[in-house]
C-alpha positions in Angstrom: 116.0 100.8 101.7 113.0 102.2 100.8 111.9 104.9 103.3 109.4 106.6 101.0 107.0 106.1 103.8 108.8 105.7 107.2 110.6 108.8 108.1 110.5 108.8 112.2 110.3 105.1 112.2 112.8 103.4 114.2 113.3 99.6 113.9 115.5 98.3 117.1 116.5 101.3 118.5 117.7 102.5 115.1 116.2 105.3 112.5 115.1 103.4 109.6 116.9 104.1 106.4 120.1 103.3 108.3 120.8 99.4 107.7 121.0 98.8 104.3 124.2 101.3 101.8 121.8 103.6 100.7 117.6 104.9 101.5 115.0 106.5 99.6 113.0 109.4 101.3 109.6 110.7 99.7 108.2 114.5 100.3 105.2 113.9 98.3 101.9 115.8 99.3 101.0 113.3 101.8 104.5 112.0 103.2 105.9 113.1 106.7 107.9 115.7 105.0 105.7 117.6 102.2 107.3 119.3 99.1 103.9 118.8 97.1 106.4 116.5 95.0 109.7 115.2 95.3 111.9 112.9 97.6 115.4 112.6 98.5 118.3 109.8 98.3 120.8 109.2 101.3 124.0 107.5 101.4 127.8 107.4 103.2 129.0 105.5 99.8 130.8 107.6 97.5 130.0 105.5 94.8 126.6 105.5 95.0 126.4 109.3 96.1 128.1 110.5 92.4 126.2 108.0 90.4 123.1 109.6 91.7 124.4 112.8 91.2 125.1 112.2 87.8 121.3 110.5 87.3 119.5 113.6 88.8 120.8 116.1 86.3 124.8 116.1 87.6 126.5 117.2 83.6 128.3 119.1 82.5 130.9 119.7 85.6 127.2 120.7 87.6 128.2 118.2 90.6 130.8 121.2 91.7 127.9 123.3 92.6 126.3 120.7 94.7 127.5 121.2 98.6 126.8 117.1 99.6 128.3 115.3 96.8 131.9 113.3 97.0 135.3 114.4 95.5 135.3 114.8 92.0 137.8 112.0 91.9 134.2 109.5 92.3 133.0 111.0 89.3 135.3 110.3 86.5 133.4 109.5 83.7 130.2 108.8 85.2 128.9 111.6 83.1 129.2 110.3 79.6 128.7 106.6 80.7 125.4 107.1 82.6 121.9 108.7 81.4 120.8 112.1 83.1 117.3 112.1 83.4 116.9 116.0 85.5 115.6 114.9 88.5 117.2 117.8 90.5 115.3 119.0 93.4 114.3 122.9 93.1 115.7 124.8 95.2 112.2 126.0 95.9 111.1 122.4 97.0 114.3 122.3 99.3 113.5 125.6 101.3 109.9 124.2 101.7 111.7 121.1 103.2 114.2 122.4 105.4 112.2 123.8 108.2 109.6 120.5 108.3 112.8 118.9 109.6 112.8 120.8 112.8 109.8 119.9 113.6 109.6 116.5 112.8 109.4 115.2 116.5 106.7 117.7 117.2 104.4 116.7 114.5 105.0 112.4 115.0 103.3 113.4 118.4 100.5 114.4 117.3 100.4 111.8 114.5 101.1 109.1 117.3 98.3 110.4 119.5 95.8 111.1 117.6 95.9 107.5 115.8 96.4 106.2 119.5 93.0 107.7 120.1 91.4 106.5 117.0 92.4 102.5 117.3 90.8 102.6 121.2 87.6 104.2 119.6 87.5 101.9 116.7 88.4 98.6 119.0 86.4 99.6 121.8 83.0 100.0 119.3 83.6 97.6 116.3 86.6 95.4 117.9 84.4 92.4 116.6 84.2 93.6 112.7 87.8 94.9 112.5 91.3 93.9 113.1 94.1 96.7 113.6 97.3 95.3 112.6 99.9 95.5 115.7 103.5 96.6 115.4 106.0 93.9 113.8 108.9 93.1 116.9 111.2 95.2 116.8 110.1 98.5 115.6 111.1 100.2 118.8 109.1 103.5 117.3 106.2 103.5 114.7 104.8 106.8 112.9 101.1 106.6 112.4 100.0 109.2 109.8 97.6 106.8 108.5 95.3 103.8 109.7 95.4 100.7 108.1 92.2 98.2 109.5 91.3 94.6 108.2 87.4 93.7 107.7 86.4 90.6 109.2 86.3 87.5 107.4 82.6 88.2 107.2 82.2 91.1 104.7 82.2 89.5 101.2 82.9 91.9 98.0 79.6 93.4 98.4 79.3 94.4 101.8 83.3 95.8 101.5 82.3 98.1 98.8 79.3 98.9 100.4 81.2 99.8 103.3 83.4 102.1 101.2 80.4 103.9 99.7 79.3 105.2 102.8 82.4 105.7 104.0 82.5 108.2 100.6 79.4 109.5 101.0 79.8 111.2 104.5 82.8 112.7 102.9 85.6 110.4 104.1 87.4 108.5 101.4 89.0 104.9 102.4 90.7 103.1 99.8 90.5 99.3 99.7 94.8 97.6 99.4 92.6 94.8 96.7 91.0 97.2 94.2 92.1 96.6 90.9 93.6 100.2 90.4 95.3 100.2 93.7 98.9 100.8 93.2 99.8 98.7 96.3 97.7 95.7 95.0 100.9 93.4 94.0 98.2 92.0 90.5 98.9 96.0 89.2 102.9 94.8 89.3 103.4 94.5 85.4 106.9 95.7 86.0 107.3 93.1 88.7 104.7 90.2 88.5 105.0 87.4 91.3 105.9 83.9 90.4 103.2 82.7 92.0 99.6 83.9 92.6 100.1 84.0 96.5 96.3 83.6 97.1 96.8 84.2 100.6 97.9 87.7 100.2 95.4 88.2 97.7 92.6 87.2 99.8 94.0 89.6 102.9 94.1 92.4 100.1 90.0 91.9 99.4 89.4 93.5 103.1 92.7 95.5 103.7 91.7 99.3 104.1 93.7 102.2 104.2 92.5 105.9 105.6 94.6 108.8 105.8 94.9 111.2 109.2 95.9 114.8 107.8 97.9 116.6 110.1 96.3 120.1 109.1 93.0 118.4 110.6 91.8 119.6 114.4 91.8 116.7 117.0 87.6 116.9 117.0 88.0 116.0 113.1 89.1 112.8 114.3 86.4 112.5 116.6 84.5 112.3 113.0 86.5 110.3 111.4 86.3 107.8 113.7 82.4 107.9 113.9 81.8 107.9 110.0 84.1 104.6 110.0 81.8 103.1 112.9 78.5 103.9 111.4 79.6 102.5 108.2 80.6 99.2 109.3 76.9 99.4 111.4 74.9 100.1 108.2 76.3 97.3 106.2 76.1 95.3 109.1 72.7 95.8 110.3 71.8 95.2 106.6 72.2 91.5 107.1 71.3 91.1 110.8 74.6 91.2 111.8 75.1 93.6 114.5 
């Protein structure tokens, strides 16, 4: 599974990360858990557990000094049959991690109110423009460290990157899912290009916006945030007569 972006989400009662053999956690700068860079794998197979080992930098009998992998009997010759690309986590990264777990309840709190806050504002003021995407059934817990809004059907290519301008130029950047550089844009897939061109997903991509709620930030900076996203959408808006 990958997790890279879920940690704190559970799907049907049930932490995700825990229903397929093995789940990928990131602590990048802007992840749940932040070690500036890095991420983590987890598994109960053995298998998988030494062959990742191994991967991450695991040669040379180095998988004794590691306290979470399997039985040297799993190893075998995994280290002269597989590629070690050093990918070990410093133990500098880890001790920056450790204590973030503790309070992981704590901060998906705050993350959960505060966005709570944010979608009534936004609906409440610009419900008409915008469309909030609600929960799929069966996440039983979401973790909101970011909003993710839709533009209406309305705002043509123009008016979306005008949007985004003055969005920018009061200091809040929002990134568009459609941009041609955006990583999440499944056209920038050159490593994994879709069989068909899925214009239906491409068109929901021309308006998809993404905008990121930093935990470091006071509750009043939402207050902002919120406003600058609202007077955006207004100026474009009243542009055309549209308000």
């Amino acid at each position: 599974e990958d997790c890279a972006h879920s940690l704190g989400v559970f799907w049907q009662g049930e932490h995700s990360g825990h229903k397929g053999i093995a789940c990928a956690i990131s602590s990048q700068s802007y992840k749940m858990i932040n070690s500036g860079e890095g991420g983590f794998l987890l598994t109960d197979d053995p298998e998988i557990a030494a062959q990742t080992a191994v991967i991450a930098g695991a040669y040379e009998g180095l998988s004794g000094k590691h306290m979470t992998v399997p039985p040297p009997e799993y190893f075998n010759d995994k280290p002269v049959q597989l590629p070690n690309y050093s990918l070990r986590m410093s133990n500098l990264a880890a001790s920056v991690i450790r204590p973030q777990i503790k309070t992981l309840e704590d901060r998906i709190e705050v993350y959960n109110r505060r966005y709570n806050a944010l979608v009534e504002k936004l609906e409440s003021r610009v419900g008409d423009h915008v469309y909030i995407p609600q929960l799929t059934p069966g996440v039983t817990r979401m973790v909101h460290d970011s909003i993710q809004f839709n533009l209406d059907s309305k705002f043509d290519a123009e008016m979306v990157q005008e949007f985004l301008n003055e969005c920018s130029a009061h200091g809040l950047p929002v990134e568009l899912f459609g941009h041609k550089t955006n990583a999440r844009n499944f056209v920038n897939w050159g490593f994994a290009p879709a069989d068909d061109p899925l214009p239906q997903t491409a068109e929901m991509l021309k308006r998809a916006c993404d905008c990121r709620m930093p935990l470091m930030w006071d509750d009043e900076d939402f207050e902002d945030l919120g406003n600058v996203i609202i007077e955006s959408l207004e100026v474009v808006l009243a542009k055309r007569n549209l308000l």
